[in-house]
Structures are given as structure tokens and as C-alpha cells.
C-alpha positions, 0 to 999 in steps of 0.5 A: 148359852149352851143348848144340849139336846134333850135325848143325849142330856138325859142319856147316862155315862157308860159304866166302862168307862168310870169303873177302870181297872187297876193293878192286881185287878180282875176284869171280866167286863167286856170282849176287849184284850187286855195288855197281854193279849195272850192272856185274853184269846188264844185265837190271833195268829201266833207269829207275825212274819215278813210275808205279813209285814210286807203285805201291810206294807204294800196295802199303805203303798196302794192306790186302794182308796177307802171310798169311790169304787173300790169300797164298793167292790169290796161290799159286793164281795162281802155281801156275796159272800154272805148271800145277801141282797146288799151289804154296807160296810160301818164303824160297828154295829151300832152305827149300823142301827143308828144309820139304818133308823135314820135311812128308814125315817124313824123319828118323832112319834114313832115307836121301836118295840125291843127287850127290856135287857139289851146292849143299852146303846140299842135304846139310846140310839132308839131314842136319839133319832126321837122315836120311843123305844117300848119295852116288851118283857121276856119269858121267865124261863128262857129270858127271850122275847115274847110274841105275844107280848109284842102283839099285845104292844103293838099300836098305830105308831109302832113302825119296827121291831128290833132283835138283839140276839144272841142277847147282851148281857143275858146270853138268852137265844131265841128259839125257832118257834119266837122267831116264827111268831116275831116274822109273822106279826111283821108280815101282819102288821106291816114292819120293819124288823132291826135284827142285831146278830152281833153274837150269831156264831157265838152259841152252844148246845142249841141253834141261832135262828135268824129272823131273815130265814123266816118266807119273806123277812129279807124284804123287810129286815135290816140285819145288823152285826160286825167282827168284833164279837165272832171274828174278836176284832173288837179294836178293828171297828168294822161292823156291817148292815145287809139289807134289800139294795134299795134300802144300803144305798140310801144308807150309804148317802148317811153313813158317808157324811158322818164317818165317811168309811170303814178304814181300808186296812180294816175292810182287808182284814175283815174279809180275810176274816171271812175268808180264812177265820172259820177255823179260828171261829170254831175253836174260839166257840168250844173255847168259850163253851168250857169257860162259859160252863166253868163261870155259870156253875161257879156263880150258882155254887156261891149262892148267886142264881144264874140263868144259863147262857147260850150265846154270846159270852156273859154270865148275867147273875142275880145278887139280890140274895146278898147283903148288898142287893144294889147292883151299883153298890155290889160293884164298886164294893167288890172293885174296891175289896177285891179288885174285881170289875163286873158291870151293874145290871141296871146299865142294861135296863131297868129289868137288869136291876139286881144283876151284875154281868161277868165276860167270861172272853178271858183266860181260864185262870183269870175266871177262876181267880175273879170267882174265887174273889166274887165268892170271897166277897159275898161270904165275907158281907154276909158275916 
């Protein structure tokens, strides 16, 4: 007889993966290029010459190895060049959550305080090292985590906090006064604090603020983010983890023994991103501003509250005032009448019911088209 474990059985299928797109489809799911990528971000390097050819090339003929001392090289580099105490190269960022619970001990009859909306592998992992993840709501206005919730969350057995923002799938940033307050019940209470910032050069009109430049949180953050979002190498698969030394080596011992590296022709073009993309970065964010402006406003001319998004790259609308306020139902009807694909609220927590996530990381025109068919939709239920 075959024994699954409990915490991966109990775990859902992930809404992307049954709800595929087909022909004459709008997708405005996630972050990830269509066929066409011209279609999607304007952002890669227009042409591809012989110098470049030639340079991948020479890479596959190297003796660059992707473990031994030369990776190790190449994560001094990184960490160097964002300042950090240490850095470690994984697979993506949730690799880096999953590496960093386990260095960290967090296991059974732990518990991981975080947002009832967040990335939905963010607490499966939680659960999956055996830990309980506890689900502090948000503020109402600003959809951010509240400190004094968390306080009053807080018990003998929490042993983390975890951040997820700029938030997936809300757009919500933190405002400096939150991060002040979540630094200081750490320091009081004695915790670790998991500070996924995958989406941290993604905001408009407004600031991220980090919870390492908090007095003394470096000491007690595993910093956790990667290049598919900002850099929109999202096929890369090249996420990172900075922490104190101490705390990357011994996540190293775990990471080597799953997946072992970061591919080496990912490490190059991760730090060539670092160190040439900044440019890119920056009109890839005033890009996104405009569509992210266009899809908000679109979504609350038809009817469908939104809150405005300030980060990262999704509109996070309610439903619940159309004819078809499950989020489940509104998706599979509008993928069947219109073509549209959108991603149930509930994928990302129960808090996400009655919502549905649209990516506005495509072209104009494929937003305007995709509202024009969502406004179709709901006038159409509701006569």
C-alpha cells in the first residue's frame, strides 16, 4: 500500500496548471511570456547577435562547473553586490523559504504567523516542514499586515514571522510605520522574520520598505526574493536567500542535497542582470505603472470594487457584486463564454474568496481586449 503524507495530500492542485489557456484566449494570470514574447514585455534585448552567441558559447566550453569554488564565487559576488552578510544562490524563491524553515529547525508544533492572502505556496510550504502556519488579518484600507494583530497572535510556540511584500495577489505594500512595528515585536519576542521580496523593485507612487533596514533585523532576517519578477526572467529559475553567514552556510548543506545548484548558465545571466539591467528595471516599472492604472480603473468602471495595487503586477478585484459571486464559478464561465483566464481568489487563501487576480504583465492591448471581454461577461449574467 501506498502512504502519502498527510501535509502534500491535503495540499490542493494549483489553479494554473487546470485552467490553460486555448486559441483566441486572454491570459492574464501570471508573470510568464506567452509564445510571442514581444507580445508580453517589451524588456528583453531586442537582437541577439554573434558576440552574444559566441559568449554562450564559450560558457558551455568552460571549465565553469556549477558547484565547488566557483559557485562560491559567484555568491560572494551577488552578496557583495547587494551589500548583504551572506547570499545563497536556489531555484526560486520558494525553494529559498522551503531551505530556509528547514536550516532554521522549524517543524512540528511550531507556529509561522503571515497574511491570510499571500502566494498560496508560502503556506503550504509552512505546512509541509510541519509547522502551522496562523493567519493574522490585514487592514481594511491598506490590505497590509496589522502589528497589532500579530501582537495579539503571538504564543509560546511562534517561532517566525513571514512577510510576503509587495503582496501577491493584492498589490498591498507596507507602509514604513508596519515595518517598524513588525521589527519591534521580533526584537521582543525574540523572532525570526522570513521577508519574501520578490516584488521589491516593483511599486509605484509610494516606497518599499524592508524589514532588514529596521536597527538590528539583518541579525534576525532570512531575506528571500529572486529574478523572475523585477529582472522578468521568470524561465531562469534563479532565486536567492541573504542572511547572516552562519545561517547560508548551513543552508547550503540542505539546498546541495536536494537540487544541488543553480544551473551556470542561469548564475551568468543573473548577474549580468545585476549588473547591467538597471535601466531595463526602470522602464519596465513606468511600463507596468500605466498598465496597472489602465486595468485598476477598468475593473472599477464595470462595477467590480478594486483596491489599488502598489506593487508588484496584479489587480485583485471583488466579484461578489455579480450574478456569479464564486470565484471558482465566475472563472470557469468567463474562460468558457469569453476566453478569458483569471485566477480564483480562494487559490490564494480563504480571505481571497470572492475575488479573482488579473496580471497586468501583458501587453496593453491584450489588457483592453481581456476588459472589454470580463465587462462583457458581467453585463451579460446579469441580464
Amino acid at each position: 500500500m501506498t502512504c502519502v503524507c498527510n501535509a502534500v495530500a491535503g495540499d490542493p492542485h494549483s489553479h494554473f496548471r487546470h485552467r490553460a489557456p486555448g486559441p483566441g484566449s486572454c491570459n492574464i494570470t501570471a508573470g510568464s511570456a506567452p509564445p510571442k514574447r514581444s507580445d508580453f514585455l517589451p524588456f528583453s534585448p531586442p537582437t541577439i547577435g554573434e558576440e552574444e552567441i559566441q559568449e554562450v558559447v564559450d560558457t558551455l566550453r568552460s571549465q565553469w562547473i556549477s558547484t565547488g569554488p566557483k559557485t562560491k564565487r559567484f555568491e560572494n559576488e551577488f552578496a557583495a553586490f547587494l551589500r548583504a552578510p551572506g547570499a545563497l544562490a536556489l531555484n526560486s524563491c520558494t525553494a529559498a523559504l522551503h531551505t530556509a524553515l528547514k536550516t532554521l529547525g522549524i517543524g512540528p508544533g511550531d507556529e509561522v504567523i503571515t497574511t491570510p492572502m499571500t502566494f498560496t505556496a508560502s503556506v503550504n510550504v509552512i505546512e509541509h516542514v510541519g509547522a502551522r502556519p496562523v493567519l493574522v488579518d490585514v487592514e481594511p484600507d491598506t490590505l497590509n499586515i496589522d502589528p497589532h494583530q500579530v501582537a495579539a497572535a503571538i504564543t509560546p510556540r511562534t517561532r517566525a514571522i513571514l512577510l510576503g511584500f509587495p503582496n501577491n495577489p493584492t498589490g498591498a505594500v507596507l507602509e514604513k510605520e508596519d515595518v517598524a512595528g513588525i521589527a519591534r515585536l521580533a526584537a521582543e519576542h525574540d523572532l525570526l522574520v522570513y521577508a519574501d521580496e520578490i516584488y521589491d523593485r516593483l511599486v509605484y507612487g509610494t516606497e518599499h520598505h524592508s524589514i532588514v533596514s529596521q536597527p538590528e533585523m539583518k541579525e534576525r532576517t532570512i531575506y528571500l526574493a529572486g529574478f523572475s519578477k523585477s529582472y522578468a526572467m521568470t524561465g531562469w529559475r534563479v532565486g536567492y536567500a541573504c542572511a547572516p553567514a552562519e545561517i547560508v552556510e548551513q543552508m547550503m548543506k540542505i539546498h546541495q542535497y536536494t537540487v544541488m545548484c543553480v544551473p551556470t548558465a542561469a548564475q551568468y545571466a543573473a548577474l549580468e542582470a545585476l549588473q547591467s539591467g538597471e535601466p531595463e528595471v526602470l522602464r519596465m516599472v513606468g511600463e507596468y505603472d500605466a498598465r496597472r492604472q489602465y486595468m485598476w480603473r477598468r475593473f472599477n468602471e464595470m462595477g467590480l470594487h478594486c483596491f489599488e495595487p502598489r506593487g508588484a503586477f496584479y489587480c485583485f478585484p471583488n466579484i461578489t457584486s455579480t450574478a456569479m459571486p464564486d470565484d471558482d464559478v465566475f472563472c470557469e464561465q468567463l474562460l468558457k463564454h469569453e476566453r478569458v483566464v483569471v485566477v480564483p481568489g480562494n487559490a490564494f487563501g480563504e480571505r481571497g474568496r470572492g475575488h479573482v487576480r488579473a496580471c497586468y504583465a501583458a501587453s496593453l492591448e491584450q489588457i483592453a481586449e481581456a476588459c472589454d471581454r470580463i465587462e462583457r461577461f458581467v453585463e451579460h449574467a446579469a441580464s
